[in-house]
VEXZA-153049 format. One record per residue: x, y, z of N, C-alpha, C in turn; residue number from 1. Coordinates in steps of 0.2 Angstrom, whole numbers, plus 5000, padded with zeros to 4 digits. Layout:
<recs>
((X,Y,Z),(X,Y,Z),(X,Y,Z),NUM)
...
</recs>
This chain:
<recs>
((5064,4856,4987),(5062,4859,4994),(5057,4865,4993),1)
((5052,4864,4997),(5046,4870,4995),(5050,4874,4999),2)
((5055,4878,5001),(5057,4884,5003),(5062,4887,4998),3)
((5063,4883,4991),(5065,4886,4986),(5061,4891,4981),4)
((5054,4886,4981),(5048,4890,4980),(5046,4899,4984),5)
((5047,4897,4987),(5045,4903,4992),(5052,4908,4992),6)
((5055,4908,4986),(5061,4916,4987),(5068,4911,4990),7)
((5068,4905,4995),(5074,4903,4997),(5081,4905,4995),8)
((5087,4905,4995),(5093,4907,4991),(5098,4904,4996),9)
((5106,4908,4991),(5112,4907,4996),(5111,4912,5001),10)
((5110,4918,5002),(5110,4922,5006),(5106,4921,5012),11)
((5100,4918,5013),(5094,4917,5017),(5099,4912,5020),12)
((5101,4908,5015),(5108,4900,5018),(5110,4901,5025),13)
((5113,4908,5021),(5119,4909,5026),(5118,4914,5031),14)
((5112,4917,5031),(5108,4921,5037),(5107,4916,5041),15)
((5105,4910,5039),(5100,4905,5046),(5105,4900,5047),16)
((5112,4900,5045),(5117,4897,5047),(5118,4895,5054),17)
((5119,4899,5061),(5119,4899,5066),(5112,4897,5067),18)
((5107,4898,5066),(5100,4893,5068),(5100,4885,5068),19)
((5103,4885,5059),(5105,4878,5059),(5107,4874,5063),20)
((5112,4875,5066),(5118,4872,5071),(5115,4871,5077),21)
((5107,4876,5078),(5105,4876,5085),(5099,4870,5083),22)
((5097,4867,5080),(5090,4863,5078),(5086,4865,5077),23)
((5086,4873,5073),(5081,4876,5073),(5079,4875,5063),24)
((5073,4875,5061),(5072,4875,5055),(5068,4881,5051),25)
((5070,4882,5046),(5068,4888,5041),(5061,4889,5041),26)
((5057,4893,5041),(5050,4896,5040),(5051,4902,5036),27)
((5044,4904,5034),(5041,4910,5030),(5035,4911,5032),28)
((5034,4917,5034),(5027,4918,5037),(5023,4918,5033),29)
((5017,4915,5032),(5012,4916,5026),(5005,4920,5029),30)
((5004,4918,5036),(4997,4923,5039),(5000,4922,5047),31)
((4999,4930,5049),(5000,4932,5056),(4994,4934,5058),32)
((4993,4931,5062),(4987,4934,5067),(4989,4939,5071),33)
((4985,4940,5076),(4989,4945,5083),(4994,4941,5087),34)
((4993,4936,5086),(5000,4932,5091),(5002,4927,5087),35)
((4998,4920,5084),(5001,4914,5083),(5002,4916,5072),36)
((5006,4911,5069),(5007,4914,5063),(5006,4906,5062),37)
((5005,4906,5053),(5005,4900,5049),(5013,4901,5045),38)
((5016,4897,5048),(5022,4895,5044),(5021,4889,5036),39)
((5026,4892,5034),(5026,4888,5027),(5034,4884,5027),40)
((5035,4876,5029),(5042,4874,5030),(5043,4868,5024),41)
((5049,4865,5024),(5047,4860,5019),(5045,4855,5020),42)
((5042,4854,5027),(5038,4850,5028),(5028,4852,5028),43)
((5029,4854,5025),(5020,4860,5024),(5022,4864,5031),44)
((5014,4865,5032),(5011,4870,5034),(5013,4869,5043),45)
((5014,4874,5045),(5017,4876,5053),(5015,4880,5056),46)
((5011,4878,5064),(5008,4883,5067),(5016,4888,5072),47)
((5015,4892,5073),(5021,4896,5075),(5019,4901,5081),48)
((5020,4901,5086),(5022,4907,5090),(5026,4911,5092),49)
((5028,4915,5090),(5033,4918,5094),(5035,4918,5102),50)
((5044,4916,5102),(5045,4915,5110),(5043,4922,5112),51)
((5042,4922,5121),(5041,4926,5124),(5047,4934,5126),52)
((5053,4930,5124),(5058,4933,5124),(5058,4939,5118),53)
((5054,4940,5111),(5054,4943,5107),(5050,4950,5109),54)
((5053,4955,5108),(5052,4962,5108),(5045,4964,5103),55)
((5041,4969,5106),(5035,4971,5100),(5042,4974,5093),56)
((5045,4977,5093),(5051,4977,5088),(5052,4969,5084),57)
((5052,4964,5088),(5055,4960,5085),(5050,4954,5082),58)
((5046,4956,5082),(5038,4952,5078),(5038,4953,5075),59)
((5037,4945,5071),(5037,4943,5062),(5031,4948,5059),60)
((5032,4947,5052),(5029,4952,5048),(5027,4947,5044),61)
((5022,4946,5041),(5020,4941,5033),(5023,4944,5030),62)
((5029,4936,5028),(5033,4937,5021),(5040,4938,5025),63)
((5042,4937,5032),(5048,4936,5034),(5050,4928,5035),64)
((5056,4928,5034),(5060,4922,5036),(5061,4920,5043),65)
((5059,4915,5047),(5059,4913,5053),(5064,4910,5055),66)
((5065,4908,5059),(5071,4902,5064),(5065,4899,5069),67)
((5062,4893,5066),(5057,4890,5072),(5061,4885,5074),68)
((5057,4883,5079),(5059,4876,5084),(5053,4873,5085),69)
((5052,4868,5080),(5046,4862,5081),(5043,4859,5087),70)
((5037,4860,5090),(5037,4854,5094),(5035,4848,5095),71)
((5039,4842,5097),(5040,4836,5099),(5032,4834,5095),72)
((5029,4830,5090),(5023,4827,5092),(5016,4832,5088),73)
((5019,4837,5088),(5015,4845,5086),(5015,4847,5076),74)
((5010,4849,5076),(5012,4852,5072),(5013,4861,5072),75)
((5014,4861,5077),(5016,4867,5081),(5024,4868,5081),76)
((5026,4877,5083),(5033,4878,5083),(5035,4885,5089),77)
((5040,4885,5088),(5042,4892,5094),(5046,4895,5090),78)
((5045,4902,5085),(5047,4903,5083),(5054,4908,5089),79)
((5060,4907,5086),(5064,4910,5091),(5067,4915,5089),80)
((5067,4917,5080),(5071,4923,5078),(5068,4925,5072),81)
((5068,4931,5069),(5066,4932,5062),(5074,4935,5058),82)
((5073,4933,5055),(5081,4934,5053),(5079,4940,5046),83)
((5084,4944,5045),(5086,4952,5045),(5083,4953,5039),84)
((5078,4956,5039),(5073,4959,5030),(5076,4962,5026),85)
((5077,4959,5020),(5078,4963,5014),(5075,4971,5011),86)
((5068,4971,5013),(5064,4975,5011),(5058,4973,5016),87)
((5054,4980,5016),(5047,4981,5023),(5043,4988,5019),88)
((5036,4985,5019),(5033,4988,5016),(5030,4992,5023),89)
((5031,5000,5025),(5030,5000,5029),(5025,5006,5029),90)
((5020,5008,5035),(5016,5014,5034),(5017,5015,5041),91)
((5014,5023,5042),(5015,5024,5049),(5008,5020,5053),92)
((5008,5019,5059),(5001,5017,5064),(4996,5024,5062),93)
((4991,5021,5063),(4984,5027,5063),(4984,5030,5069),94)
((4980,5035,5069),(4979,5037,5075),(4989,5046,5075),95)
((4989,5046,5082),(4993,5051,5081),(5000,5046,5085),96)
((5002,5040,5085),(5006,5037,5089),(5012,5038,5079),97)
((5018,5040,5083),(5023,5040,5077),(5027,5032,5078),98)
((5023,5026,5075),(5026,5020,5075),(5023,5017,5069),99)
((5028,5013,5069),(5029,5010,5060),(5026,5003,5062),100)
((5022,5002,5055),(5017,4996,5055),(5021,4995,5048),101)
((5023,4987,5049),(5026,4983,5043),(5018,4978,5041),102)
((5018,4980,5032),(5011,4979,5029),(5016,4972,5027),103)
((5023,4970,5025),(5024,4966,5021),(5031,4965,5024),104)
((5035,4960,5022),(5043,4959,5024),(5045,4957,5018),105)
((5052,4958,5015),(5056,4954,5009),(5052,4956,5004),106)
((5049,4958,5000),(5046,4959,4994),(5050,4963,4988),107)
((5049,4959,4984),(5054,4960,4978),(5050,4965,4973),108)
((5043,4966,4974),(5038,4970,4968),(5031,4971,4973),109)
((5034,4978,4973),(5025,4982,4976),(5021,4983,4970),110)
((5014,4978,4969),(5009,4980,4962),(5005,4986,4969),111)
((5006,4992,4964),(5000,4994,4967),(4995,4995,4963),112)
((4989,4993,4966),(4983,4994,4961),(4979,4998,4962),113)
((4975,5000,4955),(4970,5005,4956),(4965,5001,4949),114)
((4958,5004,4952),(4953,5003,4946),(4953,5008,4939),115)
((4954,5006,4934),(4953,5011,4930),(4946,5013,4932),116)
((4945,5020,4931),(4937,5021,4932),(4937,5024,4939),117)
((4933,5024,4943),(4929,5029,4949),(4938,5028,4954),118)
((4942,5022,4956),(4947,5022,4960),(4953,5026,4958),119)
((4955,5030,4951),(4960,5030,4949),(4962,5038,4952),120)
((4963,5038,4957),(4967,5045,4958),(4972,5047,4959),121)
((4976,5050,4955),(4984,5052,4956),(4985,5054,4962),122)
((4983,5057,4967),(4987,5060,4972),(4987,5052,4976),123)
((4983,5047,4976),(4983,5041,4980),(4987,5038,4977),124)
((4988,5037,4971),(4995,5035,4969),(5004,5036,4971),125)
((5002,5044,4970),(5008,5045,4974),(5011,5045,4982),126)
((5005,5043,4985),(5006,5042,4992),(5010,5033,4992),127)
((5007,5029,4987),(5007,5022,4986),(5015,5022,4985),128)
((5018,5026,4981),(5025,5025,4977),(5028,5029,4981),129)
((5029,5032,4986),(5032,5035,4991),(5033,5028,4995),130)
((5027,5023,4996),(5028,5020,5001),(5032,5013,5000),131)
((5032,5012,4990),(5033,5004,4990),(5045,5009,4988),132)
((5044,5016,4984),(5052,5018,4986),(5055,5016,4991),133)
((5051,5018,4998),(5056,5018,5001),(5056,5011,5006),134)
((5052,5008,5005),(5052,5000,5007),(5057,4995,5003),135)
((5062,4999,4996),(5067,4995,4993),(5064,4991,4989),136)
((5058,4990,4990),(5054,4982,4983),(5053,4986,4975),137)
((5053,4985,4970),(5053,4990,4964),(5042,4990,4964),138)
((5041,4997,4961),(5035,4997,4962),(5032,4997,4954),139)
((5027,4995,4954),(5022,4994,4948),(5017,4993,4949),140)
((5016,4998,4944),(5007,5000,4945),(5003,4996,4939),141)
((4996,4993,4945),(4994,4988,4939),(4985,4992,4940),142)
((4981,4993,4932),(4975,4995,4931),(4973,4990,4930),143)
((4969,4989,4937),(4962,4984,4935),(4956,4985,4931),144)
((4951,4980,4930),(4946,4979,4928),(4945,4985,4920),145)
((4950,4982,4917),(4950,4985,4909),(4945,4983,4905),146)
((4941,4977,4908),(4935,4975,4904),(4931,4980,4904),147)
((4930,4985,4911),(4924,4988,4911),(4925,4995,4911),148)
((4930,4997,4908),(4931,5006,4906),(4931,5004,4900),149)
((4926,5012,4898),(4924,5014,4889),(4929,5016,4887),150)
((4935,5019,4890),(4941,5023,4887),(4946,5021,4891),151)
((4951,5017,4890),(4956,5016,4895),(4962,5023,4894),152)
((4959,5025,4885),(4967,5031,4885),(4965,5037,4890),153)
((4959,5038,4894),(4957,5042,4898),(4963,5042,4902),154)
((4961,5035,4905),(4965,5034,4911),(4974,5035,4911),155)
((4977,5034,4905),(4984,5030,4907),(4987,5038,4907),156)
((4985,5045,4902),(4991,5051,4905),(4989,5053,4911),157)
((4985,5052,4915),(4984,5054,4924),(4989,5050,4926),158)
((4991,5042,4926),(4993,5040,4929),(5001,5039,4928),159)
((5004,5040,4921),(5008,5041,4916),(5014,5047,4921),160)
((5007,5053,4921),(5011,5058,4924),(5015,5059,4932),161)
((5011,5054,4936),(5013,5054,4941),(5017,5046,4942),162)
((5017,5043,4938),(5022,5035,4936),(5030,5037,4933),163)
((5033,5041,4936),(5037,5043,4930),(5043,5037,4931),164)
((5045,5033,4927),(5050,5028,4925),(5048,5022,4930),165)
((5041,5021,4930),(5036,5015,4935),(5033,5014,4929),166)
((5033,5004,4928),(5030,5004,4923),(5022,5001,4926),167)
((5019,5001,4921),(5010,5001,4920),(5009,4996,4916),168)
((5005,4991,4921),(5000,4986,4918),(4993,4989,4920),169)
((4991,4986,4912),(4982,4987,4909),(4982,4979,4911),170)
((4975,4977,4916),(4975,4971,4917),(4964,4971,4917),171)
((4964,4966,4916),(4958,4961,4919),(4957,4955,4920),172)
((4954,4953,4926),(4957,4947,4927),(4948,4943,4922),173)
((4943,4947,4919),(4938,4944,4917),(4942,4940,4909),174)
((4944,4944,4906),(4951,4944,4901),(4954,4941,4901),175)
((4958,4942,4906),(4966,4940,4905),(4971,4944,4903),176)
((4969,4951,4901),(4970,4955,4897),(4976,4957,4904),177)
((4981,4956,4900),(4989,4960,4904),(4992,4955,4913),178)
((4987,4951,4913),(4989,4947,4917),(4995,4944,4916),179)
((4998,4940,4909),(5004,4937,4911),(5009,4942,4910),180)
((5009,4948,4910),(5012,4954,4910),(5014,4954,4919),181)
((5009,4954,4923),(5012,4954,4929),(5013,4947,4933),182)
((5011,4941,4932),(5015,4935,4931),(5023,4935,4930),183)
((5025,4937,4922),(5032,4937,4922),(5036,4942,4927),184)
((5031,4945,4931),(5036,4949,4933),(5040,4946,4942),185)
((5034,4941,4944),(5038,4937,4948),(5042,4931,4946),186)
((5046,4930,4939),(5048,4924,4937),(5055,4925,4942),187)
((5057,4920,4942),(5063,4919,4945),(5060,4917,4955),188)
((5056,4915,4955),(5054,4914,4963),(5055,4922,4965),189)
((5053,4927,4964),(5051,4933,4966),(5046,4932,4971),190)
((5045,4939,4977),(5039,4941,4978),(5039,4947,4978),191)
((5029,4947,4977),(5025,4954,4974),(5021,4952,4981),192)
((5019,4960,4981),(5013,4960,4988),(5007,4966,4982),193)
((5001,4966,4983),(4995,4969,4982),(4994,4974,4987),194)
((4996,4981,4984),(4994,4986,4989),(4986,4991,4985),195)
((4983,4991,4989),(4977,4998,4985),(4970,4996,4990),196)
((4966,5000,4988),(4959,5001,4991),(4957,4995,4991),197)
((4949,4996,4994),(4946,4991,4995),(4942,4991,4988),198)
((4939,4985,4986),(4934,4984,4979),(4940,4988,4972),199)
((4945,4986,4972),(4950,4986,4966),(4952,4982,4965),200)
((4951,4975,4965),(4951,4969,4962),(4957,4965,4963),201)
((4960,4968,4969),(4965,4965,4971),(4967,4957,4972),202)
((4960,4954,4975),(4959,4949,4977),(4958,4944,4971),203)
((4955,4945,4965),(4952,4943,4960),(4956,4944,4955),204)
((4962,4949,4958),(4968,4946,4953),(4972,4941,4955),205)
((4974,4942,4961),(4978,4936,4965),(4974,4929,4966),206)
((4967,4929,4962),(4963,4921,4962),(4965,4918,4954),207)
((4966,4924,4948),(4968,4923,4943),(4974,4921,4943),208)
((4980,4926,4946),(4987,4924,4945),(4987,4915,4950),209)
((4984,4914,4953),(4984,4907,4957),(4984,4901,4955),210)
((4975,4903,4949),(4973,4899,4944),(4968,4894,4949),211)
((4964,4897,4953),(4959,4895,4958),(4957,4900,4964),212)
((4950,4899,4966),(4947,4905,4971),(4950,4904,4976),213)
((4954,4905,4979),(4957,4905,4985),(4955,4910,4989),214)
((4956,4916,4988),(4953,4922,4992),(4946,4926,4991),215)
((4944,4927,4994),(4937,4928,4996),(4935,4934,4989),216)
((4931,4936,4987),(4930,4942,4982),(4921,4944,4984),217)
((4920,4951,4985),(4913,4954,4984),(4911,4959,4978),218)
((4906,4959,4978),(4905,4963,4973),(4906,4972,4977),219)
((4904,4976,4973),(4906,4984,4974),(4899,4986,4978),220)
((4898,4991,4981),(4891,4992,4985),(4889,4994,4980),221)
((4883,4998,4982),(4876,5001,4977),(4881,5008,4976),222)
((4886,5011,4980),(4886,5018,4980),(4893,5015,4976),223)
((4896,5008,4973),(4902,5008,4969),(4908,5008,4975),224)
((4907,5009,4980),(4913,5010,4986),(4914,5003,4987),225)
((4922,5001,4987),(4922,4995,4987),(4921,4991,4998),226)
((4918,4985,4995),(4921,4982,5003),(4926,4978,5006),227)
((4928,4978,5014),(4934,4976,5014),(4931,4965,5015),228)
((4933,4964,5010),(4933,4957,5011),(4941,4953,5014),229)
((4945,4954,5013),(4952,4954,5014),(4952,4954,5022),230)
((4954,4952,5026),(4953,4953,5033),(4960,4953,5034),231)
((4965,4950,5032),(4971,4947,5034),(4974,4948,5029),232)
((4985,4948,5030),(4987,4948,5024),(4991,4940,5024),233)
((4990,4938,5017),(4993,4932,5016),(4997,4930,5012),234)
((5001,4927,5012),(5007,4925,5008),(5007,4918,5004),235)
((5004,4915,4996),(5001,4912,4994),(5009,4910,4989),236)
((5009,4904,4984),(5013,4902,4980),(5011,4900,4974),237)
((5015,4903,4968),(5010,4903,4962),(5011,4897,4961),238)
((5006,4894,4957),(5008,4887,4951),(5013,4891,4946),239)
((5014,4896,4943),(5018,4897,4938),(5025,4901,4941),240)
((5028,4899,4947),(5033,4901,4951),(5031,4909,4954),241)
((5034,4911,4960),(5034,4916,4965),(5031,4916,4967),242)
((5032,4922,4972),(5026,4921,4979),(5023,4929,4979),243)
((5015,4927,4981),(5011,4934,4979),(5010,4934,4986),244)
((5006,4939,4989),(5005,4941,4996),(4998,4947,4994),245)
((4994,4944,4996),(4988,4948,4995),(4986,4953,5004),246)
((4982,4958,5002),(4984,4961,5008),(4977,4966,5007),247)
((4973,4966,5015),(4966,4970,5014),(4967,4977,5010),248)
((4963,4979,5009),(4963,4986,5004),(4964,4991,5009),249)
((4968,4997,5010),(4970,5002,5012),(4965,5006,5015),250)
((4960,5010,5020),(4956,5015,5018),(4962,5022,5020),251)
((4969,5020,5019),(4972,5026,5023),(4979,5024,5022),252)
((4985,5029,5018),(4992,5027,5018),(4994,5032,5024),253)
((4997,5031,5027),(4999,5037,5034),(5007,5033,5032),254)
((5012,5040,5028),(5018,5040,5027),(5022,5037,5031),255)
((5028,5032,5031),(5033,5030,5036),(5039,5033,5032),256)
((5042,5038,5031),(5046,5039,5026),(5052,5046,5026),257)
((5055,5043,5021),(5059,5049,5022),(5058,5054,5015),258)
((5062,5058,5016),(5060,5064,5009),(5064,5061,5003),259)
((5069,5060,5004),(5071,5054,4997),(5068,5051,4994),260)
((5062,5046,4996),(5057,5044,4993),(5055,5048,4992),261)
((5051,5054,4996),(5047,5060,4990),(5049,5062,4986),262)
((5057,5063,4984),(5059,5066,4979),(5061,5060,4973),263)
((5061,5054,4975),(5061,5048,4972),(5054,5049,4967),264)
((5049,5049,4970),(5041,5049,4968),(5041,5056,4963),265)
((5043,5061,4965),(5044,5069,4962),(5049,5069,4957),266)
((5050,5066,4954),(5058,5067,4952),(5057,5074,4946),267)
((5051,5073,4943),(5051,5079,4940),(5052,5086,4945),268)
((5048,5089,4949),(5049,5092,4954),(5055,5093,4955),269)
((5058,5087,4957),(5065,5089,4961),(5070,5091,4956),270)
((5069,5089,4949),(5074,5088,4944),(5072,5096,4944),271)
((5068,5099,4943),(5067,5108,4943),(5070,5111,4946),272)
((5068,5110,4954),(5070,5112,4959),(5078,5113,4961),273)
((5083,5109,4954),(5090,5111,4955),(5091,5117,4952),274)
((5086,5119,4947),(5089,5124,4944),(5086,5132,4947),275)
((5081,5133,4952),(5081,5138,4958),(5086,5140,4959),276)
((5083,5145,4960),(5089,5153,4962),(5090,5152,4971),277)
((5087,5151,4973),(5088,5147,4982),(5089,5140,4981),278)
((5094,5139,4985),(5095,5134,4989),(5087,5129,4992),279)
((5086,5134,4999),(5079,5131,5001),(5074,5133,4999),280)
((5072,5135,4993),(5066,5137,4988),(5060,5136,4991),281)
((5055,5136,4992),(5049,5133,4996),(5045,5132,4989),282)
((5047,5135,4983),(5044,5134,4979),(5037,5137,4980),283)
((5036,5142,4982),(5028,5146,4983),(5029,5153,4982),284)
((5032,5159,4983),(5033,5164,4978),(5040,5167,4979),285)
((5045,5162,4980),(5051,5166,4978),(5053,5167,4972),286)
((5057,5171,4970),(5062,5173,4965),(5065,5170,4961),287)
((5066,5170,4957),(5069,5165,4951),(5067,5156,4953),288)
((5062,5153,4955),(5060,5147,4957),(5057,5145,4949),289)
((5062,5140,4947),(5062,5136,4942),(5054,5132,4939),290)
((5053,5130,4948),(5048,5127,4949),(5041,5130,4945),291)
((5041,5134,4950),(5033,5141,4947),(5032,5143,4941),292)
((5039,5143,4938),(5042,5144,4931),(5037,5140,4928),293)
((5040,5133,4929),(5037,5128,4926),(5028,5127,4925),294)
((5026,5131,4933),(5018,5129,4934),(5015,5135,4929),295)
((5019,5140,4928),(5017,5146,4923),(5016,5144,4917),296)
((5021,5140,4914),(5024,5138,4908),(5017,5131,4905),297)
((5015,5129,4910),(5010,5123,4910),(5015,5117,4909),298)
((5020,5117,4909),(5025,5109,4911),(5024,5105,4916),299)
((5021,5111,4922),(5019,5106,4930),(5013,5111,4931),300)
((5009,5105,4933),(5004,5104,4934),(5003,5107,4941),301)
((4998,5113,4942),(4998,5117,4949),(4997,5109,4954),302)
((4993,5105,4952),(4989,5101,4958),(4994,5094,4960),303)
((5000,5094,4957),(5005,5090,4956),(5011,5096,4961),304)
((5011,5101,4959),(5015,5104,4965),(5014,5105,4972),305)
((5005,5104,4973),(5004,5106,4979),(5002,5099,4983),306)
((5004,5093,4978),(5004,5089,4983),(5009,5087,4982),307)
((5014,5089,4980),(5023,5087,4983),(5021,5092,4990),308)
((5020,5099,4990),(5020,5103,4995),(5019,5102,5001),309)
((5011,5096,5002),(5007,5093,5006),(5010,5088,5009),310)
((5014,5082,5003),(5017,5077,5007),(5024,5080,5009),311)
((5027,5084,5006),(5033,5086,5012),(5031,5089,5016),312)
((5028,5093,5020),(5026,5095,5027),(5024,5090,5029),313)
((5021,5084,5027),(5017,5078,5032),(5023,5075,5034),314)
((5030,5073,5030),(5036,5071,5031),(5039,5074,5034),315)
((5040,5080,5035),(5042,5083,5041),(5040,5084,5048),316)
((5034,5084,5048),(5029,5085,5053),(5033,5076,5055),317)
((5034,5072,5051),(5032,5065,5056),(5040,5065,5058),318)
((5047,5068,5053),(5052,5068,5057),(5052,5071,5062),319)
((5051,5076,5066),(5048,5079,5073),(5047,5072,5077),320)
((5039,5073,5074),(5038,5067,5077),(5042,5060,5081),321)
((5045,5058,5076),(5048,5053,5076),(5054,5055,5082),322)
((5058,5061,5079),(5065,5063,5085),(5061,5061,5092),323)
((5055,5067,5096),(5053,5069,5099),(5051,5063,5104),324)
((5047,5056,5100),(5048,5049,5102),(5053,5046,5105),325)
((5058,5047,5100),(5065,5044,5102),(5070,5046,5108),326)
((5067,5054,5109),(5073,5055,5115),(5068,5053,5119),327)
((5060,5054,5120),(5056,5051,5125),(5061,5043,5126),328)
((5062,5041,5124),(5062,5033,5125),(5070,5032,5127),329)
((5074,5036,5125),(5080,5037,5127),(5080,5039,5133),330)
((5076,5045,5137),(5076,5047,5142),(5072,5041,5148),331)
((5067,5037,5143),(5065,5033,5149),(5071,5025,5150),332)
((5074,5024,5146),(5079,5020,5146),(5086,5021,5151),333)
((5086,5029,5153),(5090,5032,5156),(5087,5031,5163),334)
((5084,5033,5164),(5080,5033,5170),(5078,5025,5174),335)
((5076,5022,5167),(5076,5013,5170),(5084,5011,5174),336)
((5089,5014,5169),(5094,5011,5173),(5095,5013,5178),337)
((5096,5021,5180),(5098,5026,5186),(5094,5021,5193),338)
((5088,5019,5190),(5085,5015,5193),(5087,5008,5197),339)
((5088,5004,5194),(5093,4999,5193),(5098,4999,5197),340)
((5100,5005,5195),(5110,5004,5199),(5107,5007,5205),341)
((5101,5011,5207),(5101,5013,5216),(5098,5008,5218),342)
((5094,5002,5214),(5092,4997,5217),(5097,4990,5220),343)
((5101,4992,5216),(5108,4989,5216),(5113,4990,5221),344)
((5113,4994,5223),(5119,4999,5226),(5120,4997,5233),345)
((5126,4995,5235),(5127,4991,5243),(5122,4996,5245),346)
((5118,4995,5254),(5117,4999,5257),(5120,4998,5264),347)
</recs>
């Protein structure tokens, strides 16, 4: 059954159990547009739309599990459920609205990628490993285009240092150089999803891991900034088991997260931060701070604590955020009803 291929199990079994019994059949989203989705069933390929009963909360994600209803004659379906995700790769919406935009569903390995060379920058990395923590998928960072750096040992202590116990693949897909390095890492019907910028060869690795051009690839501009060729994220099926989800290049990670995952990403940081003389340290010039200790000492790096500094206010800032939403909508849900019940109410 090709839904063994694509991640299927006991667990997924016994999730869509109650689907079952109703006529309804398993799907996996492989590309979502704005409304209608490509389903992957073990009948092939499946056009999908969500019933109209389904909440903007309840719309599939590429890379979740469906419960469709085929139609009679079609190669069309209704989807009626998405059934409950393992993991979600998530980031906050642009702009200043505190709502969570799901990049990925169920993924088992976030490769986040950077090019060795002009894209490798620690502080974007660490926004990256915040996001694939707290999304529950394990994270690994893969350095592309190794053919065309003079020095990769430049590159791997910047990344090293902000990688701590995330392991590092050197890859080129010109090569092959480290590719079945990240192949083995979907054995077992895994999924990976491709997080990183535009023009860091994202796509070009996921044509190599395929073993054909399936996704679109451009070369880098004149000024080296990559383009977004990527328009949509898709969910593909290796020849050599798993499933890969390739996904447009990032120009912007906007945190959806909690401070666990920052400290998850920090753990140097936080592992200091026990041994402070305060409790709520800010780590900026109080007394006996372990931390400052450390940035004295040259252990931690000044520009490594002021962007833990950085993203914990932006995480906080967004928990505000987020509460200040939720009693709005709490409060409008009150009011709908009060509503309700006087429109109700014998007169």
């Amino acid at each position: 059954m090709l839904r063994a291929s694509l991640g299927w199990d006991a667990s997924w079994e016994d999730a869509f159990e109650p689907y079952n019994r109703d006529g309804l059949v398993p799907a996996r989203v492989a590309i979502r547009h704005h409304g209608p989705c490509v389903l992957l069933t073990d009948d092939g390929p499946l056009g999908g739309m969500p019933a109209g009963r389904l909440g903007d909360d309840d719309l599939p994600a590429v890379g979740d599990w469906v419960a469709a209803r085929p139609l009679p004659g079609e190669r069309r379906s209704l989807i009626e459920a998405v059934l409950p995700r393992r993991t979600a790769i998530v980031r906050k919406e642009a702009w200043r609205r505190a709502r969570e935009q799901v990049l990925a569903a169920n993924v088992d390995v976030a490769f986040l990628v950077a090019a060795v060379g002009r894209d490798l920058n620690p502080r974007r990395l660490e926004r990256y490993l915040i996001l694939a923590w707290e999304s529950g998928a394990e994270p690994v960072i893969v350095l592309t285009k190794a053919d065309l750096a003079a020095d990769q040992t430049e590159a791997l202590p910047a990344v090293e240092s902000v990688a701590i116990g995330v392991p590092v693949h050197v890859t080129s897909s010109v090569t092959g150089e480290g590719v079945d390095a990240v192949t083995a890492r979907l054995a077992g019907g895994r999924t990976g999803v491709l997080l990183g910028s535009s023009g860091v060869g994202k796509s070009t690795l996921a044509n190599r891991l395929l073993g054909e051009e399936h996704f679109r690839t451009r070369e880098l501009r004149a000024d080296e900034r990559g383009r977004h060729t990527t328009t949509h994220r898709e969910l593909v099926v290796l020849p050599t088991g798993g499933v890969l989800l390739d996904t447009p290049g990032l120009r912007e990670v906007q945190l959806w997260a909690g401070e666990q995952s920052l400290d998850r990403t920090f753990e140097d940081v936080a592992a200091l931060a026990e041994a402070c003389r305060f409790r709520d340290c800010g780590h900026v010039h109080e007394p006996g701070c372990a931390v400052l200790e450390a940035v004295e000492t040259g252990s931690l790096s000044r520009e490594r604590l002021a962007s833990y500094g950085k993203l914990q206010r932006e995480l906080r800032a967004l928990e505000v955020r987020r509460s200040k939403r939720l009693q709005r909508e709490q409060r409008l849900r009150w009011r709908a009803r009060q509503r309700a019940l006087r429109r109700d109410r014998p007169r």
